[in-house]
mmCIF file of the C-alpha atoms, coordinates in Angstrom:
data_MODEL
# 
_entry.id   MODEL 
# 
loop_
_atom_site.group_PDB 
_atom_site.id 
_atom_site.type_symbol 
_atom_site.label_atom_id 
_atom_site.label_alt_id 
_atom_site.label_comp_id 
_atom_site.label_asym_id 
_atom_site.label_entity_id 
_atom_site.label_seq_id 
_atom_site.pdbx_PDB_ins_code 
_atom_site.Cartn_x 
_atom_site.Cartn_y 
_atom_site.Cartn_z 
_atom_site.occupancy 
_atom_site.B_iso_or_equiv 
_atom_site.pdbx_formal_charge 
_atom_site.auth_seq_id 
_atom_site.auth_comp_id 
_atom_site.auth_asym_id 
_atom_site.auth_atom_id 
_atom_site.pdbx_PDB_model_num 
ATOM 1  C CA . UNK A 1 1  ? 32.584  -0.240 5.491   1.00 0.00 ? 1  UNK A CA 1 
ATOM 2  C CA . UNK A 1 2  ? 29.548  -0.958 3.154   1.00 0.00 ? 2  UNK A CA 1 
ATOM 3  C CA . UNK A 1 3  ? 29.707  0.293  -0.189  1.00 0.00 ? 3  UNK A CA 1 
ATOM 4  C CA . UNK A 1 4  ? 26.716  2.600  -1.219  1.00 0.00 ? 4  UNK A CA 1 
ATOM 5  C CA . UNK A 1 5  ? 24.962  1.575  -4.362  1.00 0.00 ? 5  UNK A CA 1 
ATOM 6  C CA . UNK A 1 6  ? 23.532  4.439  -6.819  1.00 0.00 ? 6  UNK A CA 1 
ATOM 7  C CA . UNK A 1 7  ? 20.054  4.030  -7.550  1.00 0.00 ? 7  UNK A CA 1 
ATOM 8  C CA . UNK A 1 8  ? 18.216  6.086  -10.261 1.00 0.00 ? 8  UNK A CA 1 
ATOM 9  C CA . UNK A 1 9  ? 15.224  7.935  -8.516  1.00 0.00 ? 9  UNK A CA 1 
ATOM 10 C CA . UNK A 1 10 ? 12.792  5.994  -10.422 1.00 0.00 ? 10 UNK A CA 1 
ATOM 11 C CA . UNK A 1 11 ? 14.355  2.565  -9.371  1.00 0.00 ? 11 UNK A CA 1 
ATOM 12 C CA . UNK A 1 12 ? 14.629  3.823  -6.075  1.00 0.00 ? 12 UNK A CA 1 
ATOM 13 C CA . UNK A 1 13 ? 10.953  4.591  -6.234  1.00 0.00 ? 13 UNK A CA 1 
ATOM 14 C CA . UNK A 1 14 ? 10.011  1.768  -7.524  1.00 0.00 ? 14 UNK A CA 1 
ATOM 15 C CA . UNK A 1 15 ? 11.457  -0.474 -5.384  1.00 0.00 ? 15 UNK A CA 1 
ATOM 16 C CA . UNK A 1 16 ? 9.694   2.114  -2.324  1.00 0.00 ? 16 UNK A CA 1 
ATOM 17 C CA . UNK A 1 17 ? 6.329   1.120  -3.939  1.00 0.00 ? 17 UNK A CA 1 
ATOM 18 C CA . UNK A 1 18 ? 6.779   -2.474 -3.778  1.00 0.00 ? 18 UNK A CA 1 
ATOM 19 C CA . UNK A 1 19 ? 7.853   -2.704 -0.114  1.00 0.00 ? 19 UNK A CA 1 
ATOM 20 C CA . UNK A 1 20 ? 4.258   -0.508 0.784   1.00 0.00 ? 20 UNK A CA 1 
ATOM 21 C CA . UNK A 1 21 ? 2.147   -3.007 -1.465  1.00 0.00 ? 21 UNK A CA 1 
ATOM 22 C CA . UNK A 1 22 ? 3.976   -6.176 0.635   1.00 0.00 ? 22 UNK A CA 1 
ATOM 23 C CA . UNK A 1 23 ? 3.339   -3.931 4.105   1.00 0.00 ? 23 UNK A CA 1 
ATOM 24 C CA . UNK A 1 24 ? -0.153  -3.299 3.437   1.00 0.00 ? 24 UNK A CA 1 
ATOM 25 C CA . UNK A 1 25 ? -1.614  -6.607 4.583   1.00 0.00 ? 25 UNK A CA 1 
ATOM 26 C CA . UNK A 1 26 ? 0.888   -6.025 7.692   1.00 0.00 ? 26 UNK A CA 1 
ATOM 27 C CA . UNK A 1 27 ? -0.879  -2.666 8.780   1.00 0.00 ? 27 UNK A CA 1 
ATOM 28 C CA . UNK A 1 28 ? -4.601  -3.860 8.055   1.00 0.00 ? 28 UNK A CA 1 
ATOM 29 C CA . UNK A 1 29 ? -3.738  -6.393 10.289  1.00 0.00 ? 29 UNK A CA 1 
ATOM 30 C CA . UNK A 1 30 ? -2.513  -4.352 12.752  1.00 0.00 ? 30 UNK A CA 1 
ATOM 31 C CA . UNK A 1 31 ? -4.983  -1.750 12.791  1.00 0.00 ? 31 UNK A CA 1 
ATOM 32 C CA . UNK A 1 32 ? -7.770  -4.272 12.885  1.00 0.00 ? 32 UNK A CA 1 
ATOM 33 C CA . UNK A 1 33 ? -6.393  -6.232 16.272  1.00 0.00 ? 33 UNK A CA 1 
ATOM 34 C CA . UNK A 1 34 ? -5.138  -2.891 17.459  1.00 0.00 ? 34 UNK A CA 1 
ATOM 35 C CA . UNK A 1 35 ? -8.568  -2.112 19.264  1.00 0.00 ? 35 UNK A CA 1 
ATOM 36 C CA . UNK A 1 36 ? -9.071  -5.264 21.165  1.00 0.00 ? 36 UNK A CA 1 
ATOM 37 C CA . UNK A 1 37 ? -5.685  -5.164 22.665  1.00 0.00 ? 37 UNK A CA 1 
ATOM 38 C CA . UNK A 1 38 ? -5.962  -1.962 23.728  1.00 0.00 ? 38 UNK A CA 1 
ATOM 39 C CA . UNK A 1 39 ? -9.727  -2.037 25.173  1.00 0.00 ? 39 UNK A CA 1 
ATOM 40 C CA . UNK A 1 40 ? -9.837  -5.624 26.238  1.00 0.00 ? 40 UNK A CA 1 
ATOM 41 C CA . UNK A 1 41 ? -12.607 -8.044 25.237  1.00 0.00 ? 41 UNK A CA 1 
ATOM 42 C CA . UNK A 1 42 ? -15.147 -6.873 27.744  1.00 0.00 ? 42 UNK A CA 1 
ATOM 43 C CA . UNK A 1 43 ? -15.692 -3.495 26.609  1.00 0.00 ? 43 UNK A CA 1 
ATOM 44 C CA . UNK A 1 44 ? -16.450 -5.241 22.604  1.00 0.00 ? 44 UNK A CA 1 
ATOM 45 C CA . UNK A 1 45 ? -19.608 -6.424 23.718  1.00 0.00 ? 45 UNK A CA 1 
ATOM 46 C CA . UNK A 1 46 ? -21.273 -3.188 24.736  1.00 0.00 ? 46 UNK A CA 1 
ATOM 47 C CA . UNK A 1 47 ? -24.217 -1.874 22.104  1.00 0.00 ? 47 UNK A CA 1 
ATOM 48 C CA . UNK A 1 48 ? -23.449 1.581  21.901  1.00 0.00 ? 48 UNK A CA 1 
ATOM 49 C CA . UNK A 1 49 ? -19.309 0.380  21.815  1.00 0.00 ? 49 UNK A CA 1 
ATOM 50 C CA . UNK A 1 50 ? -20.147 -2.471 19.017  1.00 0.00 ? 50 UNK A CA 1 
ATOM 51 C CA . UNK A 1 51 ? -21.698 0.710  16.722  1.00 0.00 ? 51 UNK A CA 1 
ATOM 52 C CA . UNK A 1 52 ? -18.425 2.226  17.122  1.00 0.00 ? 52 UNK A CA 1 
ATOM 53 C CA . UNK A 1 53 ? -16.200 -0.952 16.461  1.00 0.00 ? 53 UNK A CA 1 
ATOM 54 C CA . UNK A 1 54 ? -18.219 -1.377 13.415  1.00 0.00 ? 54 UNK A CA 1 
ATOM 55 C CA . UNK A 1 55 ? -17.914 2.119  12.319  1.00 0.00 ? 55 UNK A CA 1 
ATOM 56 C CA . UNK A 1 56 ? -14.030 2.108  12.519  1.00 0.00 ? 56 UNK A CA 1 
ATOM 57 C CA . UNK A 1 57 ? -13.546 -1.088 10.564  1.00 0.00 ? 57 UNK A CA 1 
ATOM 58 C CA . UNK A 1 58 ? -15.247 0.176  7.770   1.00 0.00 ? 58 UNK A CA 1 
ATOM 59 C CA . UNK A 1 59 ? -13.223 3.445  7.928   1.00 0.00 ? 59 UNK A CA 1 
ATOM 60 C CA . UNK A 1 60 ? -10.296 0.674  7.867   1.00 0.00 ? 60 UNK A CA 1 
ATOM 61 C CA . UNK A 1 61 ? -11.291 -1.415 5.104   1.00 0.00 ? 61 UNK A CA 1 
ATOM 62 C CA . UNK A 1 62 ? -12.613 1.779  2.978   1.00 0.00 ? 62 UNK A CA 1 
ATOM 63 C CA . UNK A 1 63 ? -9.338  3.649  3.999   1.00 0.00 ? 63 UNK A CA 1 
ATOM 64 C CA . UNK A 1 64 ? -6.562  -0.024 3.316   1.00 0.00 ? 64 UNK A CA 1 
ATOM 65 C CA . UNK A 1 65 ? -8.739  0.288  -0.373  1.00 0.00 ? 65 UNK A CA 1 
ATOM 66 C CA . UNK A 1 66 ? -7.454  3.172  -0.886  1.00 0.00 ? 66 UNK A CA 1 
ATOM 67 C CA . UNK A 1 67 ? -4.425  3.200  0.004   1.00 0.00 ? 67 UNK A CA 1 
ATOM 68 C CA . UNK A 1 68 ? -4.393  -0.214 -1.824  1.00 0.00 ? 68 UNK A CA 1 
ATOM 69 C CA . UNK A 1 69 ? -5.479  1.463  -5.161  1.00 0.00 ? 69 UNK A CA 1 
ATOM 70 C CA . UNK A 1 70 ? -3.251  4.409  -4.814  1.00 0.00 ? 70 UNK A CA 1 
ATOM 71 C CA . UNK A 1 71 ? -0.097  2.246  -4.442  1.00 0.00 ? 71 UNK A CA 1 
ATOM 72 C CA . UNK A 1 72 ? -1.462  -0.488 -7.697  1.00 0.00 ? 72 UNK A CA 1 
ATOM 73 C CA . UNK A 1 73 ? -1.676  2.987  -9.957  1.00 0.00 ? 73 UNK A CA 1 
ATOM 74 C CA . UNK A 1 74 ? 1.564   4.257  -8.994  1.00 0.00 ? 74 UNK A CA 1 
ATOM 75 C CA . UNK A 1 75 ? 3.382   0.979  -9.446  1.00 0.00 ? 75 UNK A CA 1 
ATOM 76 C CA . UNK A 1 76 ? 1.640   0.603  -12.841 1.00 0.00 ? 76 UNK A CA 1 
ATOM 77 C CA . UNK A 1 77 ? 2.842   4.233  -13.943 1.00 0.00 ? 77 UNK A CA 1 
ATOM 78 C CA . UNK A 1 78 ? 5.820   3.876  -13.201 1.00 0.00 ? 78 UNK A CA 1 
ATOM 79 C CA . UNK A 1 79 ? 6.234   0.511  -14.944 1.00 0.00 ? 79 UNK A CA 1 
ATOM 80 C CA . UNK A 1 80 ? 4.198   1.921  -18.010 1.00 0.00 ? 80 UNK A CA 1 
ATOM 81 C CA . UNK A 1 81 ? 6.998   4.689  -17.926 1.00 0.00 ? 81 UNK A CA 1 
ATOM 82 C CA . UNK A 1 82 ? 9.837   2.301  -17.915 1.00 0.00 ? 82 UNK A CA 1 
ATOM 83 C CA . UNK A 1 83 ? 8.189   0.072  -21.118 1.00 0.00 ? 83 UNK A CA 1 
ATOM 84 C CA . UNK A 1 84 ? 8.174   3.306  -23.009 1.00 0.00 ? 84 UNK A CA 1 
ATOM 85 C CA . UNK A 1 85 ? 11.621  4.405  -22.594 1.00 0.00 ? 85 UNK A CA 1 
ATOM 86 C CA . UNK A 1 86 ? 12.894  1.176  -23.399 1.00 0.00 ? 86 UNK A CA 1 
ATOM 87 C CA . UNK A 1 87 ? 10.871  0.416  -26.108 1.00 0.00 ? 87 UNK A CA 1 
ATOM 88 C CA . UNK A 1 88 ? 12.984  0.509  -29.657 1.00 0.00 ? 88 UNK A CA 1 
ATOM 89 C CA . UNK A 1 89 ? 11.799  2.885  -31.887 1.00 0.00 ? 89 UNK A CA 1 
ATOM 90 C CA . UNK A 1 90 ? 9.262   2.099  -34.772 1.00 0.00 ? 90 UNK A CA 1 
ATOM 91 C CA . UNK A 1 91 ? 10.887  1.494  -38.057 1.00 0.00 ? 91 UNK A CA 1 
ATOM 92 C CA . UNK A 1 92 ? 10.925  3.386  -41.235 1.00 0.00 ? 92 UNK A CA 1 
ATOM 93 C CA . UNK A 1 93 ? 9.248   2.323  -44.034 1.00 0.00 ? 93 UNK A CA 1 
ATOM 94 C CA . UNK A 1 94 ? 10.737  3.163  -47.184 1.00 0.00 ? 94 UNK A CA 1 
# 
């Protein structure tokens, strides 16, 4: 039987954050190639389809920048968080 490790919420948070920044690149992927698997190649070449296609990869990209920036200022909060608790107090001066 595995032992269950405690986690504060923040660590556990944390650590939450960092595995969406590494799967990022993993779902732009996918959404990108997602399309041509499911249409097929012959249905890319079409004018008024190619207008779409070109539509919804720059919903993608606009959308994976987002998401991108959103994750970054979270993981930067909650690291700015953790300096400042840790930090040692100033020192008196006399």
């Amino acid at each position: 039987m595995a032992r269950r490790l405690f986690l504060e919420r923040r660590t556990y948070r944390q650590n939450r954050l960092q595995d969406a920044a590494r799967l990022l690149p993993v779902l732009g992927m996918v959404l990108s190639f997602a399309p041509v698997f499911i249409r097929g190649e012959a249905t890319l070449l079409g004018g008024a389809d190619l207008s779409n296609w070109l539509v919804y990869y720059f919903v993608i990209w606009i959308g994976l920048i987002v998401l991108t920036a959103f994750v970054s200022w979270s993981l930067t909060r909650t690291e700015r968080k953790d300096t400042a608790e840790t930090a040692p107090p100033p020192a008196e001066q006399p």
